[in-house]
C-alpha positions in Angstrom: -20.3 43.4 13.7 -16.9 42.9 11.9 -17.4 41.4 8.5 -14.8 38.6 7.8 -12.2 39.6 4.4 -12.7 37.0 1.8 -9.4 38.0 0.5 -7.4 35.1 2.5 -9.4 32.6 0.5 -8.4 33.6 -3.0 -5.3 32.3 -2.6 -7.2 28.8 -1.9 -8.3 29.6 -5.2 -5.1 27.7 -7.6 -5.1 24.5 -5.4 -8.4 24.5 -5.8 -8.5 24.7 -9.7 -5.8 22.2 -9.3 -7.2 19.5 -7.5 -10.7 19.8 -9.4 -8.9 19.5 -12.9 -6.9 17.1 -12.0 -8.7 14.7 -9.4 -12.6 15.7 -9.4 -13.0 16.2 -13.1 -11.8 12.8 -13.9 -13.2 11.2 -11.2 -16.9 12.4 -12.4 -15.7 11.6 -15.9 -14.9 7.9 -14.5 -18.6 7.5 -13.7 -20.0 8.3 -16.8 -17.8 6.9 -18.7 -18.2 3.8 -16.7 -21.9 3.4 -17.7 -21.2 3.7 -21.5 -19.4 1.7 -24.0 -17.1 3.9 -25.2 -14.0 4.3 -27.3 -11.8 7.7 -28.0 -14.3 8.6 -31.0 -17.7 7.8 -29.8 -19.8 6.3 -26.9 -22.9 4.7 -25.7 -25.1 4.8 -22.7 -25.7 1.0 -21.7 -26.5 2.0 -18.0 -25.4 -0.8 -15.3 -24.5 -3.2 -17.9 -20.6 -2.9 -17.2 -21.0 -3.8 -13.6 -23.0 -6.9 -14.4 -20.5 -7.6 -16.6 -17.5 -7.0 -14.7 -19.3 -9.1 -11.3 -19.8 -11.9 -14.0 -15.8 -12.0 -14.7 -14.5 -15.0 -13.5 -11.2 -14.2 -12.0 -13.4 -10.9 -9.9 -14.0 -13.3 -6.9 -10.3 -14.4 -6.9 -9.0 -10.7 -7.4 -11.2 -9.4 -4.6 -9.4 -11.8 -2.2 -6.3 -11.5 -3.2 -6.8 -7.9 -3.0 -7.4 -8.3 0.3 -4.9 -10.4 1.2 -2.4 -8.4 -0.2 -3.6 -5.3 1.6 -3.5 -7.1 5.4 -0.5 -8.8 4.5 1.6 -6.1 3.4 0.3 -3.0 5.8 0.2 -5.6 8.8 4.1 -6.8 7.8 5.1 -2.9 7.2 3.8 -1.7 10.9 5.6 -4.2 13.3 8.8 -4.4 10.6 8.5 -1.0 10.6 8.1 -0.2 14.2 10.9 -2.6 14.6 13.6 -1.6 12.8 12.5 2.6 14.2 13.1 1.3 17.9 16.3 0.0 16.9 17.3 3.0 14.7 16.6 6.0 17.5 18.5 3.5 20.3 22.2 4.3 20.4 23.8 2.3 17.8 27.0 2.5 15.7 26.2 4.1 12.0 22.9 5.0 12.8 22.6 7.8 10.3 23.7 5.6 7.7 21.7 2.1 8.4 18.8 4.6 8.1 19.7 5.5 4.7 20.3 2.0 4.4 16.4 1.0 5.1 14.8 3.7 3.2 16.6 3.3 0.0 14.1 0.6 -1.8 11.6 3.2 -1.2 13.3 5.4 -4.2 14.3 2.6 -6.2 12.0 2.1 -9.6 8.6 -0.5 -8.3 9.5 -2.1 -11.8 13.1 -2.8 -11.9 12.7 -3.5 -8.0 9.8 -6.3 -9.7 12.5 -7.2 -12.6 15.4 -7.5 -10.2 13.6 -9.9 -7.8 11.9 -12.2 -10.8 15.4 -12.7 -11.8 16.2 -13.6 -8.1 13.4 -15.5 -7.8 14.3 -17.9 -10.5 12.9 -21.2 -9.2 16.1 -22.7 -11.2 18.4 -20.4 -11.6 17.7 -17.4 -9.3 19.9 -16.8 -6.5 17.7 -17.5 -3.8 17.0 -20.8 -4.8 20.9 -21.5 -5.2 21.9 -20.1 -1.8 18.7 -22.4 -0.5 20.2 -25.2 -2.0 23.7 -24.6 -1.2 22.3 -24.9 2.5 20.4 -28.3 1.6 17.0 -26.5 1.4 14.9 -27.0 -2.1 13.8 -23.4 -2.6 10.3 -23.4 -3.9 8.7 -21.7 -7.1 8.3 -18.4 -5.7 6.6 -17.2 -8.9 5.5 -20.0 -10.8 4.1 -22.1 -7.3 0.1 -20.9 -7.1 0.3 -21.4 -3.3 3.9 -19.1 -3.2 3.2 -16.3 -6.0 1.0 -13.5 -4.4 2.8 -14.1 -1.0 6.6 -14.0 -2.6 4.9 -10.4 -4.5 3.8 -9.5 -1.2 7.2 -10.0 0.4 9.0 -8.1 -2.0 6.6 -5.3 -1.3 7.0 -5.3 2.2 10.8 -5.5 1.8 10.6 -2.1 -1.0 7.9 -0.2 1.0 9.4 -0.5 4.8 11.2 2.2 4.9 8.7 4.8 4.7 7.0 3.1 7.0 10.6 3.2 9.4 11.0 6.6 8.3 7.3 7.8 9.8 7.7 5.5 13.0 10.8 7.7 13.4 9.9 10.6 13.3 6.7 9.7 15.8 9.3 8.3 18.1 11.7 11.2 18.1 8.8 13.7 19.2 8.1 11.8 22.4 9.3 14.0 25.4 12.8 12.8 26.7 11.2 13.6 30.1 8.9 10.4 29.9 11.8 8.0 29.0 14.3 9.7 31.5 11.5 9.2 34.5 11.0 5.8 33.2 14.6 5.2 33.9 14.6 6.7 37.1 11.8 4.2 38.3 13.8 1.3 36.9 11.7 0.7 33.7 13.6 -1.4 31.2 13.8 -1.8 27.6 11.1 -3.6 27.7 8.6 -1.6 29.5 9.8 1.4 27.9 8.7 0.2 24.4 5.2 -1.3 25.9 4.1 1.8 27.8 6.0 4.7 26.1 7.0 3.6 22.7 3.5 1.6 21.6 1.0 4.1 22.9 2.5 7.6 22.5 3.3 6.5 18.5 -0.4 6.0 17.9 -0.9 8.5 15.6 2.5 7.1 13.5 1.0 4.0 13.4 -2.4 5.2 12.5 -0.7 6.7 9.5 1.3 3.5 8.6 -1.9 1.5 8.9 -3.9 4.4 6.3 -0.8 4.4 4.0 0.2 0.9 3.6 -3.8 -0.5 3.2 -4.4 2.0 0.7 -1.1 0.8 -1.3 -1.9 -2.5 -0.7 -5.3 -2.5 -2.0 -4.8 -0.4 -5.1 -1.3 -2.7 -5.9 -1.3 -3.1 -9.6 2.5 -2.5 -10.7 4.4 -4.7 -9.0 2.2 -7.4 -9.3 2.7 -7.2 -12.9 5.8 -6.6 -13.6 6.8 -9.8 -11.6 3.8 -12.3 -12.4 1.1 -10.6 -14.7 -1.7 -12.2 -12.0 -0.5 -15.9 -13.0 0.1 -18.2 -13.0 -3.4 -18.9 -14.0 -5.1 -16.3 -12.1 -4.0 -16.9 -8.9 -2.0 -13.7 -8.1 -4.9 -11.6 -9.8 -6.0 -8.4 -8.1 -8.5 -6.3 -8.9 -6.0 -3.7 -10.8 -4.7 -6.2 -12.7 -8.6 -7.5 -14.0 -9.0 -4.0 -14.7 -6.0 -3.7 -16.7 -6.9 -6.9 -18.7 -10.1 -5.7 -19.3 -8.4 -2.8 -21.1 -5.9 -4.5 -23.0 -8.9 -6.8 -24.5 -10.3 -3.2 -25.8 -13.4 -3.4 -23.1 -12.6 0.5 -22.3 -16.8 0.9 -20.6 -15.8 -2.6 -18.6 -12.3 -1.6 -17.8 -13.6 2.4 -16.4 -16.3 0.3 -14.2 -14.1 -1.9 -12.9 -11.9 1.1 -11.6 -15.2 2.5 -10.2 -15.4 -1.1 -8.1 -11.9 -0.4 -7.2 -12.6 3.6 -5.6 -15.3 2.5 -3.9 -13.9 -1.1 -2.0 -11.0 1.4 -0.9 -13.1 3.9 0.1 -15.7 2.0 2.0 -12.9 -0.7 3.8 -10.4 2.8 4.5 -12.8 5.9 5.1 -14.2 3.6 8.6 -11.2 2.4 9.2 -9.6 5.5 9.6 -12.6 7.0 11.1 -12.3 4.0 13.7 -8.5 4.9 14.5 -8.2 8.2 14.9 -11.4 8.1 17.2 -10.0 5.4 19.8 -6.9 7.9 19.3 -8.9 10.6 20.7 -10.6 8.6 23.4 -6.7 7.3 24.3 
């Protein structure tokens, strides 16, 4: 019997000490810390009292569905947009190389001065927007300030800085398709058309799985753009969980504020762990 060398898995070993220092040990620390009331000097164990607290809040119901919102909104917008704008980008087009460059740009621009830069464009008087909306006899609405328009107009900007990873992952699925499928495609008189239908959408599965897994994660765990461009207002009505969290923390409630993060790892886990479970399954079975 040939005994097995554990030598291989030493060098396993640093990531290891990595990834428990810096995401299991804090992650444990979270849910102790998120039973006490605690402050950097001292604490105290109050058990569940936190997460009463925290499901009493107010503006929790309104974050949780504008959490979710925000997450369908913005992964659903990034997979066609994205899926879009590859197809066109792998055809033969003038400048390709550099329209690519083009569309992934926002992705490695600051979240907050991308936020900044569009609440200034946003203006509902004197943002640009409005003014080239009014110049064509539109009245431009109150992106920001306009309860009905203020997560939606975040959620756009979103879409519009996150796309290009999603373009640049579409690619790269698209590019890894055999030439042979599209080139007997062609031969049997398959257009545009039908190429994207039965080449394209089903052989970039596991693309859009990851698009999907990647953008519904962001989405749900959102918290800087939304507050750099309307704090959760007006009122509460762009609120997400992150940014009850943070106010929770800025009020000094640091025991409320750790259980509230708690919340927040376990909705993404339990809405993303079956939902990626789910997809890469029926890709299996495809």
């Amino acid at each position: 019997m040939v005994r097995r060398s554990v030598y291989p898995y030493w060098f396993l070993l640093p990531a290891a000490v990595v990834y428990g220092v810096l995401f299991l040990a804090p992650t444990f620390a979270s849910f102790w810390f998120s039973l006490t009331r605690w402050t950097l000097f001292e604490s105290h164990f109050v058990g569940l009292d936190n997460f009463v607290t925290f499901f009493r809040e107010p503006a929790l119901v309104k974050g949780f569905v504008n959490t979710l919102i925000y997450g369908v909104v913005t992964s659903g917008a990034k997979v066609v947009l994205g899926l879009l704008l590859a197809v066109v980008l792998t055809s033969r087009i003038v400048a390709r190389g550099y329209l690519r460059s083009v569309v992934f740009f926002p992705v490695l621009v600051s979240t907050i001065g991308v936020g900044l830069t569009f609440t200034v464009l946003m203006n509902p008087e004197r943002g640009l927007i409005n003014q080239v909306l009014g110049a064509a006899g539109v009245d431009g609405p109150g992106w920001l300030t306009d309860p009905s328009w203020a997560l939606l107009s975040v959620a756009a900007v979103d879409v519009w800085k996150g796309v290009g990873l999603a373009t640049l992952i579409y690619i790269a699925g698209i590019v890894s398709i055999p030439q042979e499928y599209f080139e007997a495609a062609r031969v049997d008189g398959a257009g545009a058309w039908a190429n994207f239908r039965h080449l394209i959408l089903p052989l970039a599965r596991p693309a859009t799985v990851t698009v999907i897994i990647l953008s519904l994660i962001g989405g749900l765990r959102s918290f800087d753009l939304i507050w750099a461009m309307t704090r959760g207002g007006p009122g509460f009505t762009s609120d997400v969980i992150a940014s009850v969290i943070y106010k929770q923390y800025q009020a000094g409630f640091y025991g409320l504020s750790t259980a509230g993060n708690v919340v927040l790892f376990v909705v993404v886990t339990a809405i993303v762990l079956p939902l990626s479970r789910f997809l890469n399954r029926k890709e299996v079975e495809a």
